[in-house]
PDB file of N, CA, C and O in Angstrom:
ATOM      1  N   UNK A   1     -19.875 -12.587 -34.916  1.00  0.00           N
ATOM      2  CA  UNK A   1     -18.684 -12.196 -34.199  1.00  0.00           C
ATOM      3  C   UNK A   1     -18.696 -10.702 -33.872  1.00  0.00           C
ATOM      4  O   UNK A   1     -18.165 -10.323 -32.829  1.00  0.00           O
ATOM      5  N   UNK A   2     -19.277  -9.830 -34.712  1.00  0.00           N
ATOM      6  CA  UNK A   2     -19.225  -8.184 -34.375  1.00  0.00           C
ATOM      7  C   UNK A   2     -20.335  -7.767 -33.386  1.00  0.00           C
ATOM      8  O   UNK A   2     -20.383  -6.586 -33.043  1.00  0.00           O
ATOM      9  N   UNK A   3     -21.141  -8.564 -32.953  1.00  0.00           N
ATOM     10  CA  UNK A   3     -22.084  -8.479 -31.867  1.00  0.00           C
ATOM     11  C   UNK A   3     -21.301  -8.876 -30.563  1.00  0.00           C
ATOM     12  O   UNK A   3     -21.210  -8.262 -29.500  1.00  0.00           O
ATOM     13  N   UNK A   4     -20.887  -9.799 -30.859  1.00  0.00           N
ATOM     14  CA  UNK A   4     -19.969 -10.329 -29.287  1.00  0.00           C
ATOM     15  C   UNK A   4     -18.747  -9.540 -29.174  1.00  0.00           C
ATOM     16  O   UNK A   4     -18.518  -9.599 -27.966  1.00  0.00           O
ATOM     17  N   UNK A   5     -17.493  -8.586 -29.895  1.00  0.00           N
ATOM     18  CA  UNK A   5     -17.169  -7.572 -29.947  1.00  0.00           C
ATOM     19  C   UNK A   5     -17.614  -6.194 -29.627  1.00  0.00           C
ATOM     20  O   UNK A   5     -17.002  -5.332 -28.996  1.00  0.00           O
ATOM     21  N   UNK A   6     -18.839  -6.135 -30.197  1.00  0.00           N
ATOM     22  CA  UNK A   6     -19.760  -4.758 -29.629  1.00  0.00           C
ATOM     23  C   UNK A   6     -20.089  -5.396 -28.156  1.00  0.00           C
ATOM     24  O   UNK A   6     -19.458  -4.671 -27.387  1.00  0.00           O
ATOM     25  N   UNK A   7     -20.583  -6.125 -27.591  1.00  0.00           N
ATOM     26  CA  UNK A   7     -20.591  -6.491 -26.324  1.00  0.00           C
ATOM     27  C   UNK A   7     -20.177  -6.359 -25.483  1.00  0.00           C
ATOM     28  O   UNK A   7     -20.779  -6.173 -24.426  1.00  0.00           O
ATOM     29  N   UNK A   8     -18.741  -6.416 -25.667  1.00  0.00           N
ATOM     30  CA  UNK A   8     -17.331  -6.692 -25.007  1.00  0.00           C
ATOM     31  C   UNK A   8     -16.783  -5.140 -25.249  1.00  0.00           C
ATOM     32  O   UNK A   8     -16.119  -4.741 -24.292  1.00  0.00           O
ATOM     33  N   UNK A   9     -16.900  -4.359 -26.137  1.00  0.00           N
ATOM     34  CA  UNK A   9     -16.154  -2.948 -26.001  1.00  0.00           C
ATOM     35  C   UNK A   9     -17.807  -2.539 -25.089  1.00  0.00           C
ATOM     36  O   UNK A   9     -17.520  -2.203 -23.940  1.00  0.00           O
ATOM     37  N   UNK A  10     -18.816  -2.512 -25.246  1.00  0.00           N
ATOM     38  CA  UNK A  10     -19.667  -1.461 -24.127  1.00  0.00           C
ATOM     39  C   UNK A  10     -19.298  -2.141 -22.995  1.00  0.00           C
ATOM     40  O   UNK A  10     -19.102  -1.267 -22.150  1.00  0.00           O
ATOM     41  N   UNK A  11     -19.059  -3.420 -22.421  1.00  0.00           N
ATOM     42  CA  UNK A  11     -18.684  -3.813 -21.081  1.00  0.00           C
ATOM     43  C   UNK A  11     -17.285  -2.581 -20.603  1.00  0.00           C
ATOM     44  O   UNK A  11     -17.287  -1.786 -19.663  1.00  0.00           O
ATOM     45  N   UNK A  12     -16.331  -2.796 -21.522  1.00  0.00           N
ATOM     46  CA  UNK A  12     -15.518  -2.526 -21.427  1.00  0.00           C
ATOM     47  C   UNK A  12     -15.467  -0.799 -20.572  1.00  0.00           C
ATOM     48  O   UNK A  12     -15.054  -0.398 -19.484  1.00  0.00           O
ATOM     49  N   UNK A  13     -15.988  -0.298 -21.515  1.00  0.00           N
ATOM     50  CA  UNK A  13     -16.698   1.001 -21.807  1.00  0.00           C
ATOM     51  C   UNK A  13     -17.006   1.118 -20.271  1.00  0.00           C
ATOM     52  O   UNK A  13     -16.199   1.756 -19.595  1.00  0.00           O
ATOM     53  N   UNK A  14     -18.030   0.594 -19.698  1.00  0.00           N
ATOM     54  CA  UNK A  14     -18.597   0.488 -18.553  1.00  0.00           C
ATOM     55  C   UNK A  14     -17.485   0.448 -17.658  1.00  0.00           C
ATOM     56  O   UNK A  14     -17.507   1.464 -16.964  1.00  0.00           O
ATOM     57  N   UNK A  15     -16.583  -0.248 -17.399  1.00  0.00           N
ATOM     58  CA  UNK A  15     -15.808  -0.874 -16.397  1.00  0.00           C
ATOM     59  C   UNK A  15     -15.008   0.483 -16.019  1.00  0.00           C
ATOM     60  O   UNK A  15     -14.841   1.065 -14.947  1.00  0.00           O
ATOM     61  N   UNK A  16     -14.525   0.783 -17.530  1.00  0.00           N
ATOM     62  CA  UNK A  16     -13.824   2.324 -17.182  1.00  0.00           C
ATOM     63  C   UNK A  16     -14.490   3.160 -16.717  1.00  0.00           C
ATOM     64  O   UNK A  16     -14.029   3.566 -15.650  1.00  0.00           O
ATOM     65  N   UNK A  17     -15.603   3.737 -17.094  1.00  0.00           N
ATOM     66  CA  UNK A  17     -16.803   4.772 -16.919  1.00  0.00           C
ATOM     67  C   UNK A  17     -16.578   4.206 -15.091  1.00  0.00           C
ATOM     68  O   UNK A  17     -15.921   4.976 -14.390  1.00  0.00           O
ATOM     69  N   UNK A  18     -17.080   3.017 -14.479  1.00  0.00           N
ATOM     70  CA  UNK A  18     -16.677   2.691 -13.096  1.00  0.00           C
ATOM     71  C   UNK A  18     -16.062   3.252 -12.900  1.00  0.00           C
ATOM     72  O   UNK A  18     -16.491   4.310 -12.438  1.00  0.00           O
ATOM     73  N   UNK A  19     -14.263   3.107 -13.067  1.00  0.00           N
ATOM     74  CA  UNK A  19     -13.629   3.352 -12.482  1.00  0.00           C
ATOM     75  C   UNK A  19     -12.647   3.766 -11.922  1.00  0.00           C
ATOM     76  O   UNK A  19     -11.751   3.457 -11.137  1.00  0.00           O
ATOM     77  N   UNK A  20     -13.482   5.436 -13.203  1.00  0.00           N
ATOM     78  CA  UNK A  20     -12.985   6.698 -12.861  1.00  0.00           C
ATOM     79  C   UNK A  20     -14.102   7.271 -12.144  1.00  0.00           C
ATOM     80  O   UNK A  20     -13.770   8.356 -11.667  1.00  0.00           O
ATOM     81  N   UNK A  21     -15.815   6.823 -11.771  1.00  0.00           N
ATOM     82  CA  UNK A  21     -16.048   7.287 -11.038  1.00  0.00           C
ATOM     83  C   UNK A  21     -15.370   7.320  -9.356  1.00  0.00           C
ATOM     84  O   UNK A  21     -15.279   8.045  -8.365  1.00  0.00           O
ATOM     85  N   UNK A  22     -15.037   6.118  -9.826  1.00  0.00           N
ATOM     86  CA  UNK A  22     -14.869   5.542  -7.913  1.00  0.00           C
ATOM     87  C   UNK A  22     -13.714   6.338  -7.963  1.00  0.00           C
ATOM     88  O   UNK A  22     -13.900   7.198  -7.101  1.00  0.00           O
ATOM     89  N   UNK A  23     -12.516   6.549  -8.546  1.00  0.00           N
ATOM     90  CA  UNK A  23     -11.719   7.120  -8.520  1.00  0.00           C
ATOM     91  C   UNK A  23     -11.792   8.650  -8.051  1.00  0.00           C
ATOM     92  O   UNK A  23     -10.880   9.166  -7.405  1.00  0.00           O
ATOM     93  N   UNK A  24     -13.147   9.442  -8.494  1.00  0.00           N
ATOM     94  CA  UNK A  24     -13.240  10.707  -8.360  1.00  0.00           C
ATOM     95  C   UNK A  24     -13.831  11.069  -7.204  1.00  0.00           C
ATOM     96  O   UNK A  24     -13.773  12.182  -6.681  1.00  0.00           O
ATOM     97  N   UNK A  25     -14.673   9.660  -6.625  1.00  0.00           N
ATOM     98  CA  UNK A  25     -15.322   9.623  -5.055  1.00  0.00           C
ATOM     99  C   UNK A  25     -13.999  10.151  -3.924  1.00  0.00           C
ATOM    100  O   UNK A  25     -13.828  11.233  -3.362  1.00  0.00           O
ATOM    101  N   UNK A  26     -13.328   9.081  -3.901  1.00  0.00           N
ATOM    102  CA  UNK A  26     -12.060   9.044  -3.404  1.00  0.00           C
ATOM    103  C   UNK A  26     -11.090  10.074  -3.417  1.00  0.00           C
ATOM    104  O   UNK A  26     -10.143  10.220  -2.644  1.00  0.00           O
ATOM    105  N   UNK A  27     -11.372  10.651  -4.214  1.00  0.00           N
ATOM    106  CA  UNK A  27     -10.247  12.275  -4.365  1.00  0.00           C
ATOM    107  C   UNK A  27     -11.138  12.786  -3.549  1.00  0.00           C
ATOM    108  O   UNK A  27     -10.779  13.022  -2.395  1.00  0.00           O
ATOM    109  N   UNK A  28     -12.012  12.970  -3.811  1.00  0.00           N
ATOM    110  CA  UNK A  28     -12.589  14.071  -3.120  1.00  0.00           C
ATOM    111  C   UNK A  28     -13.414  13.922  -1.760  1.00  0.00           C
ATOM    112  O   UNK A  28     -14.045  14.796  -1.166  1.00  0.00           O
ATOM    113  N   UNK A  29     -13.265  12.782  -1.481  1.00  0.00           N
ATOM    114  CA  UNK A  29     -13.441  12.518  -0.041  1.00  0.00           C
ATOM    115  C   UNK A  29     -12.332  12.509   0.967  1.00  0.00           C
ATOM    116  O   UNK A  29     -11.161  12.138   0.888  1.00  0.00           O
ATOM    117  N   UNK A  30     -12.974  12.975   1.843  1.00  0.00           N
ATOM    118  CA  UNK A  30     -12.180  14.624   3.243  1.00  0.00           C
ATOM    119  C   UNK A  30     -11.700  13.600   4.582  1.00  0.00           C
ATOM    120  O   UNK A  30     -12.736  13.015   4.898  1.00  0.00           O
ATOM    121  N   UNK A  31     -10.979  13.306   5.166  1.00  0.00           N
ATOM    122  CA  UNK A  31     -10.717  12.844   6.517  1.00  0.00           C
ATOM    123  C   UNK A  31     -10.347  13.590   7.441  1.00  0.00           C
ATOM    124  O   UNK A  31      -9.564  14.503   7.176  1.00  0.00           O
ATOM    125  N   UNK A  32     -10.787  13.408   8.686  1.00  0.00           N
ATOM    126  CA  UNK A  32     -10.578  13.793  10.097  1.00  0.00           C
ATOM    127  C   UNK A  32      -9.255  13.342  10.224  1.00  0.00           C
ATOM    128  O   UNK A  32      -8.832  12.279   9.770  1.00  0.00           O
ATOM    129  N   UNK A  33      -8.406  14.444  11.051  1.00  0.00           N
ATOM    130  CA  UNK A  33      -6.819  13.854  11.814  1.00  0.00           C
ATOM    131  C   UNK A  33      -7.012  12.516  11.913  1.00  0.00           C
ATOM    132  O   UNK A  33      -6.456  11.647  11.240  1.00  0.00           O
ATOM    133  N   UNK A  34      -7.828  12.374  12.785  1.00  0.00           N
ATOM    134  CA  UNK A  34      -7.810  10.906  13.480  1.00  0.00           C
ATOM    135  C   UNK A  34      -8.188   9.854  12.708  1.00  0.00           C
ATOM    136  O   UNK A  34      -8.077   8.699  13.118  1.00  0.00           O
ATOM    137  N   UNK A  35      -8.587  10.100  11.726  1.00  0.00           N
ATOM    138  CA  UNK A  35      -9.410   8.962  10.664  1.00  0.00           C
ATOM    139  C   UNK A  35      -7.886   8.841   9.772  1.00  0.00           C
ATOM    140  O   UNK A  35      -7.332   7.785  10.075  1.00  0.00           O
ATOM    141  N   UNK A  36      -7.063   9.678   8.731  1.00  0.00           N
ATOM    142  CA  UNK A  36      -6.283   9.625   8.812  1.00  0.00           C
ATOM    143  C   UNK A  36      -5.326   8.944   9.430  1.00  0.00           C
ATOM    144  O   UNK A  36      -4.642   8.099   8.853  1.00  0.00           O
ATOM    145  N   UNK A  37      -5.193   9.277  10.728  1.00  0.00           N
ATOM    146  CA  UNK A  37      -3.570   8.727  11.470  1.00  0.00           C
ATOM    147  C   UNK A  37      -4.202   7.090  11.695  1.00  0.00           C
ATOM    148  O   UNK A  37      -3.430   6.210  12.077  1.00  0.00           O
ATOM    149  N   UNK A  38      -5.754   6.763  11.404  1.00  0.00           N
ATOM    150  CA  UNK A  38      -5.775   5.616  11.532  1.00  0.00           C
ATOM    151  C   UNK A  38      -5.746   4.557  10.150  1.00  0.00           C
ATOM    152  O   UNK A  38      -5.982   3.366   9.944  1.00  0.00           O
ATOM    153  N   UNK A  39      -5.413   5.467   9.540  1.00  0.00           N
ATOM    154  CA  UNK A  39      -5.360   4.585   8.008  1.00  0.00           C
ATOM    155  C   UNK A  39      -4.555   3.837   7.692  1.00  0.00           C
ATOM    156  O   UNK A  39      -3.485   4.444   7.739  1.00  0.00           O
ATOM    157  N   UNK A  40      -4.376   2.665   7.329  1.00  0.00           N
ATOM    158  CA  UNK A  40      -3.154   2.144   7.192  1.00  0.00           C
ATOM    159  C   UNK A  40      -2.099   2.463   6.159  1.00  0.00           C
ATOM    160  O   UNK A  40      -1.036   1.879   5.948  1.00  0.00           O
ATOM    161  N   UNK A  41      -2.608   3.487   5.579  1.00  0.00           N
ATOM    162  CA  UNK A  41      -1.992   3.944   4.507  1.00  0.00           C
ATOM    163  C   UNK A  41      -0.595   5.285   5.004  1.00  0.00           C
ATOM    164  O   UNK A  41       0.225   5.727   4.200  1.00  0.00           O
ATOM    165  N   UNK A  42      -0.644   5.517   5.869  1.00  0.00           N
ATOM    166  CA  UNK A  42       0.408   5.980   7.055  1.00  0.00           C
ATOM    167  C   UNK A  42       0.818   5.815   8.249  1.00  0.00           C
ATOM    168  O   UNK A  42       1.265   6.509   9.161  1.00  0.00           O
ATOM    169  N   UNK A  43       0.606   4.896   8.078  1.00  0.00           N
ATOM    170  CA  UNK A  43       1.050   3.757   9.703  1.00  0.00           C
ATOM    171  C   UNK A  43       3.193   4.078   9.771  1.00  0.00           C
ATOM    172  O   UNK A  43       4.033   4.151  10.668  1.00  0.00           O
ATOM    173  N   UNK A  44       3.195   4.161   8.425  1.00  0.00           N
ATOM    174  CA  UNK A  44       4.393   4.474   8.559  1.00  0.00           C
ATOM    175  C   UNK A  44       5.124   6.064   8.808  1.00  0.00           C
ATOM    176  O   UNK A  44       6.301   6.416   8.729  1.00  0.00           O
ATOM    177  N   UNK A  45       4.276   6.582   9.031  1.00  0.00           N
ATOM    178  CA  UNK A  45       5.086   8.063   9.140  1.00  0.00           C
ATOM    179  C   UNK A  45       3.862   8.639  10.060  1.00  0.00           C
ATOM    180  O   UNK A  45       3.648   9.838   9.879  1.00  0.00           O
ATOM    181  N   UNK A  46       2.995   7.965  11.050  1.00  0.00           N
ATOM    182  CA  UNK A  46       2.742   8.774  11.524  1.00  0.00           C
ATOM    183  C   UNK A  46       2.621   9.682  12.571  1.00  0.00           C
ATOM    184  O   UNK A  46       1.728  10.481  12.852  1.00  0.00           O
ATOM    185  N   UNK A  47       3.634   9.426  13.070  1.00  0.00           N
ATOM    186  CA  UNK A  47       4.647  11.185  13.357  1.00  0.00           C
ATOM    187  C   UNK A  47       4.514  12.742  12.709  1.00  0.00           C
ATOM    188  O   UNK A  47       4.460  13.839  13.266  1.00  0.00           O
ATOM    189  N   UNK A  48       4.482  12.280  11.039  1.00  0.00           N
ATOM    190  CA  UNK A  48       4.887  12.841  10.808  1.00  0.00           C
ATOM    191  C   UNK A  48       3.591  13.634  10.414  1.00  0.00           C
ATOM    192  O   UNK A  48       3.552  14.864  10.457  1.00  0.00           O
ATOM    193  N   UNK A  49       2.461  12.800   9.999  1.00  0.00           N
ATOM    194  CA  UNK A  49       1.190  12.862   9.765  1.00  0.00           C
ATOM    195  C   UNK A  49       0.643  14.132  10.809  1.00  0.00           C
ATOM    196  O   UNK A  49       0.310  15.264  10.460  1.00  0.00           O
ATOM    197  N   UNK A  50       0.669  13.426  12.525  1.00  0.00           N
ATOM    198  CA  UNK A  50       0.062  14.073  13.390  1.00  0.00           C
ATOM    199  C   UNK A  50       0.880  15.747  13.349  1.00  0.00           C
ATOM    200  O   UNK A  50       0.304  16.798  13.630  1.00  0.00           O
ATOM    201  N   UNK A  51       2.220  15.624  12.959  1.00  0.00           N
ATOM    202  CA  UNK A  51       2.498  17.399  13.342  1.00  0.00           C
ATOM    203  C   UNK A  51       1.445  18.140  11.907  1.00  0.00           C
ATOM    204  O   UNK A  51       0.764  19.164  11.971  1.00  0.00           O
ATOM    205  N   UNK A  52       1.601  17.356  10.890  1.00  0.00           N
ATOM    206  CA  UNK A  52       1.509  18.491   9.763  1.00  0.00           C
ATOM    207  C   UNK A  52      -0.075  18.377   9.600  1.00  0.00           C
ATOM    208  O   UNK A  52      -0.257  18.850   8.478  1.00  0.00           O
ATOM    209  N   UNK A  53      -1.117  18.067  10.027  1.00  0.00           N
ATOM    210  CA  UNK A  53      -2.456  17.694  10.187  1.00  0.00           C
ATOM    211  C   UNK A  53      -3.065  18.259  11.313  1.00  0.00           C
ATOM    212  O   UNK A  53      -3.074  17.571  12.334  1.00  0.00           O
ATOM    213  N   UNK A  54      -3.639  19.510  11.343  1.00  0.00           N
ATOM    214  CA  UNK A  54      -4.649  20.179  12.516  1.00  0.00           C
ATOM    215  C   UNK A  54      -6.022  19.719  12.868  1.00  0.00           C
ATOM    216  O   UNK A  54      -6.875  19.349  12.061  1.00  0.00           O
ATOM    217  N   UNK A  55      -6.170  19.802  14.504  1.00  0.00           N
ATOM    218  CA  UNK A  55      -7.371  19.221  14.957  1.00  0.00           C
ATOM    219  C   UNK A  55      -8.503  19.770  14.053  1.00  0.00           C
ATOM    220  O   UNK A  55      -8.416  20.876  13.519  1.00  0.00           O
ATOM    221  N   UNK A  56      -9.688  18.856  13.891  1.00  0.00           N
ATOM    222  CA  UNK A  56     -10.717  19.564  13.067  1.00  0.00           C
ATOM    223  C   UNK A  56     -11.135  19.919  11.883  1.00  0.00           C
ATOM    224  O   UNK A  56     -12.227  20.365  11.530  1.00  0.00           O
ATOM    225  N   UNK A  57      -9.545  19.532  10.900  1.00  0.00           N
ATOM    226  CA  UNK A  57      -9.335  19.365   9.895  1.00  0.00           C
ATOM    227  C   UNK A  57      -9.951  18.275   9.176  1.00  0.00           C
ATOM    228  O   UNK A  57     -10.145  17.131   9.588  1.00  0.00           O
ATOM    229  N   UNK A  58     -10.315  18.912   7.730  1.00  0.00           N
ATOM    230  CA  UNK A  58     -10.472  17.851   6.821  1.00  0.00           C
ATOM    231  C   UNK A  58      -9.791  17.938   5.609  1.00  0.00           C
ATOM    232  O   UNK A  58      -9.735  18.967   4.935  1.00  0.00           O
ATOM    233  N   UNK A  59      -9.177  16.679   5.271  1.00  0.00           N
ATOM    234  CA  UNK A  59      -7.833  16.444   4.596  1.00  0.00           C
ATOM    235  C   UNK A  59      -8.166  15.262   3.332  1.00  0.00           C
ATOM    236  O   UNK A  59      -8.418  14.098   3.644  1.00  0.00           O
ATOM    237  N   UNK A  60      -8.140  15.612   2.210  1.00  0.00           N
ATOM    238  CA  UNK A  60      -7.875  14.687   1.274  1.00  0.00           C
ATOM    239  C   UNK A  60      -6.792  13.827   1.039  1.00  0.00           C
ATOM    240  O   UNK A  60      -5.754  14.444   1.280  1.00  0.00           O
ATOM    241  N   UNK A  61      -6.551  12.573   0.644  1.00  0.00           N
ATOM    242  CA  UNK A  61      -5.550  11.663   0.695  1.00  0.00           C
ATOM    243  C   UNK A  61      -4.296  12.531  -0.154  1.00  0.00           C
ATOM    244  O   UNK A  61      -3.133  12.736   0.193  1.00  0.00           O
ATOM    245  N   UNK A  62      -4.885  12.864  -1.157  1.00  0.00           N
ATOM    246  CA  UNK A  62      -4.049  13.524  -2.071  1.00  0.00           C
ATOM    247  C   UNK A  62      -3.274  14.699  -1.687  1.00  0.00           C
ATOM    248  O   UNK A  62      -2.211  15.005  -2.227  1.00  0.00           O
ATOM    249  N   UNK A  63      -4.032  15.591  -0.392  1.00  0.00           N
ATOM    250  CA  UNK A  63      -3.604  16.585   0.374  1.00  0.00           C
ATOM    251  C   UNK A  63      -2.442  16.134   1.729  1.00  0.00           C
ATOM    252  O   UNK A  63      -1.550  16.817   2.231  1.00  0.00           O
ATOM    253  N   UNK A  64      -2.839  14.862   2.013  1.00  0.00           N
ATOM    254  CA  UNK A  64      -1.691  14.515   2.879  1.00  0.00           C
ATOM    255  C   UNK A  64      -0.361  14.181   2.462  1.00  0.00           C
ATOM    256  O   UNK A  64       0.804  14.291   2.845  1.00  0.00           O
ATOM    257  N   UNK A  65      -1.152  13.650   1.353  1.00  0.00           N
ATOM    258  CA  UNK A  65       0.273  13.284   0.022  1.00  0.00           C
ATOM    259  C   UNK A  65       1.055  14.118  -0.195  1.00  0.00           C
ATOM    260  O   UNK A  65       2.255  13.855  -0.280  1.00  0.00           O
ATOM    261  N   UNK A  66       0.352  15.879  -0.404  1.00  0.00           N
ATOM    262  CA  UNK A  66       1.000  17.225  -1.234  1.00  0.00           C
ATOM    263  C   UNK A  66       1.987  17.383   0.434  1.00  0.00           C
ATOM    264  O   UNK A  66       3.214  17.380   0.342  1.00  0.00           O
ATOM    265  N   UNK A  67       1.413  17.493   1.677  1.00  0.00           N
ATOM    266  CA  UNK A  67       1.911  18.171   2.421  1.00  0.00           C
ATOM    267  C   UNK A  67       3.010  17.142   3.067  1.00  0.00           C
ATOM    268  O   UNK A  67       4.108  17.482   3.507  1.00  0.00           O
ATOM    269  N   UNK A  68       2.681  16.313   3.044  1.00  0.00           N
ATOM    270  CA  UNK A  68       4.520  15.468   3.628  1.00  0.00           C
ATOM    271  C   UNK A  68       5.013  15.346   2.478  1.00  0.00           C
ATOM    272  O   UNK A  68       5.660  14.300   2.430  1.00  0.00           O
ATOM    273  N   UNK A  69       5.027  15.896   1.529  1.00  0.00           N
ATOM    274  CA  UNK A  69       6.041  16.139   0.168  1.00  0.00           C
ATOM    275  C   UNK A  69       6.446  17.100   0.450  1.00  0.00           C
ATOM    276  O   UNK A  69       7.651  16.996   0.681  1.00  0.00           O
ATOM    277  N   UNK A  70       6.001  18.277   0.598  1.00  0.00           N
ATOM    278  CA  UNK A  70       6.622  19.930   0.643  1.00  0.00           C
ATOM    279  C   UNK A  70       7.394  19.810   1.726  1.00  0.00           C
ATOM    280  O   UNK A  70       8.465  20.415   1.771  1.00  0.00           O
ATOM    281  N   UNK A  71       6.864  18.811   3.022  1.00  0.00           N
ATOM    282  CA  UNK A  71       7.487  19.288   4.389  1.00  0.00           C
ATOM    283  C   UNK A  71       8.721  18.119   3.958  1.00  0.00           C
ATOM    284  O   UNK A  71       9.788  18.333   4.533  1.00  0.00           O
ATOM    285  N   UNK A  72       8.714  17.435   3.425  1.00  0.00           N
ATOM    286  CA  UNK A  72      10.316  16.677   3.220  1.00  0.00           C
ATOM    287  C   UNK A  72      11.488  17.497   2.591  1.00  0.00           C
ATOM    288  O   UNK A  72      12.638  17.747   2.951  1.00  0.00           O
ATOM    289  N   UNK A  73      10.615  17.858   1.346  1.00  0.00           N
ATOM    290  CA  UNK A  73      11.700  18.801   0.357  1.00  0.00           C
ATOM    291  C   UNK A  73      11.911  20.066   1.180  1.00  0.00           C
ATOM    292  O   UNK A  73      12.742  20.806   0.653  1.00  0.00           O
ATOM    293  N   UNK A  74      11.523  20.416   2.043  1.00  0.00           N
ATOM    294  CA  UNK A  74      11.398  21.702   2.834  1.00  0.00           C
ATOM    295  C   UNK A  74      13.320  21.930   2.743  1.00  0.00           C
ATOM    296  O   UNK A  74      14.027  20.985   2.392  1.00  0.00           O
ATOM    297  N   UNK A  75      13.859  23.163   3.078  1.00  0.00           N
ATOM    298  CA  UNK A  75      15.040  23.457   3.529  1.00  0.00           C
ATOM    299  C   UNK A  75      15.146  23.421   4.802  1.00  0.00           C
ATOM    300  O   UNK A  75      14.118  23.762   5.388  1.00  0.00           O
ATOM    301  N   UNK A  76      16.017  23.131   5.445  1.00  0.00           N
ATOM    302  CA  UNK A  76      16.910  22.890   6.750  1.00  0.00           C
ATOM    303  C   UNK A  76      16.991  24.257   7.006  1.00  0.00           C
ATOM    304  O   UNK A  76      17.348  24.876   6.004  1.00  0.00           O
ATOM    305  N   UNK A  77      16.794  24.934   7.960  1.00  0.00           N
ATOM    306  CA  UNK A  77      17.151  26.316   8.476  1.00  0.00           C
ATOM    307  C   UNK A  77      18.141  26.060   9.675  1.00  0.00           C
ATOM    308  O   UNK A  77      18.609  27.011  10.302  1.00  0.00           O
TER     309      UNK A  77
END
């Protein structure tokens, strides 16, 4: 039984070790405006996407995330 336990925690082991790599791919991979505004992951705001996103730019998911956060909480002038 402690062999098929040791088995099962290095699988385990593995699965995580996965998938925080893939996780760290993904942060740190960059998109174009246009790759972006075609994501479906802002299909809903993107309006709001195209003002705050410059041509030529490369933008992390996590960076589009930070910047239509700041520009919401922003103050009203």
């Amino acid at each position: 039984m402690s062999q098929r336990r040791g088995v099962i925690e290095l699988a385990a082991k593995k699965t995580d070790t996965l998938e925080k790599d893939a996780a760290k791919r993904t942060d740190t991979q960059k998109f174009g405006r246009e790759q972006v505004l075609a994501s479906a992951r802002y299909q809903g705001r993107k309006d709001l996407v195209s003002a705050l996103l410059q041509d030529g730019g490369k933008y992390a998911t996590a960076e589009v995330d930070r910047l239509m956060d700041d520009f919401l909480k922003g103050k009203v002038k």
